[in-house]
N, C-alpha and C positions, 0 to 999 in steps of 0.2 A: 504494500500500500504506500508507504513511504518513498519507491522506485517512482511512481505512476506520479505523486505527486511532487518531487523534482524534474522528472519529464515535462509537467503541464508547465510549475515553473519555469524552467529552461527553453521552452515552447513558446510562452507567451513572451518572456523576454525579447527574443529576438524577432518573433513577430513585431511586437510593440517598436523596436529598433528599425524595423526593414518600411512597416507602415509611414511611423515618423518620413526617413527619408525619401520614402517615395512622394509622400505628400508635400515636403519642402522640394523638391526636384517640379512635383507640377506647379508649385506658387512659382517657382525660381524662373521656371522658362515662358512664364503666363507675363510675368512682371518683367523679363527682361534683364535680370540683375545676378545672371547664374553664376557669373565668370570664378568670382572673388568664394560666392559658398559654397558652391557643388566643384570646383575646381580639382581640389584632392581626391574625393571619392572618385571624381571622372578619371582624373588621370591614373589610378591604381586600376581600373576597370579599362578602361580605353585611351592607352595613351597616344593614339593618335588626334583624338580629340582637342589632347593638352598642345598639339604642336600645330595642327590648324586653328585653337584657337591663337595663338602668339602667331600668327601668320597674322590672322584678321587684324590681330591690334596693331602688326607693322603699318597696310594697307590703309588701316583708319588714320594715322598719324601720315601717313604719304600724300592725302588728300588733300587738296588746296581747296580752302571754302569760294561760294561763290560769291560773286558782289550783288549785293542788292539788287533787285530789280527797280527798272526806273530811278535809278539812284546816280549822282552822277562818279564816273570811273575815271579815276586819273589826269582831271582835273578837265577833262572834255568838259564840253553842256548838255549830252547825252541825247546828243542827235543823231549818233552813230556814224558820226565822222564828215557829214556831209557836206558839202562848201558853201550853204546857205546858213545863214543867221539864225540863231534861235532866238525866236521872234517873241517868246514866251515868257 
């Protein structure tokens, strides 16, 4: 009786452990913010996961943002260059 009831213990344990995480893994990837908390568990599981994600953050940092729309660019008048006066 005593066997059955360290089984159920030790059962529900890591049940209780595995639910947790799968339930933080669907907030993580629902909100976007996985990188930094499911990071270690990813990478022990699929490390190739851990090495496209540090790809992606090369690529995000490679990015040149863009200028405003309608906004004037480099000191034009944002007429798109053209040899008439912005009359505006």
């Amino acid at each position: 009786m005593d066997e059955a009831l360290i089984f159920l213990v030790f059962a529900g344990s890591v049940a209780a452990v595995l639910g947790t995480l799968w339930w933080l893994a669907t907030r993580v990837r629902r909100r976007g913010i996985g990188g930094e908390v499911m990071g270690p568990f990813e990478e022990m599981w699929h490390p190739a996961a851990h090495r496209f994600r540090a790809e992606i953050r090369v690529q995000e940092t490679r990015t040149v943002p863009m200028p405003p729309q309608g906004g004037k660019r480099n000191g034009h008048n944002g007429n798109g260059g053209a040899l008439t006066p912005d009359l505006g």
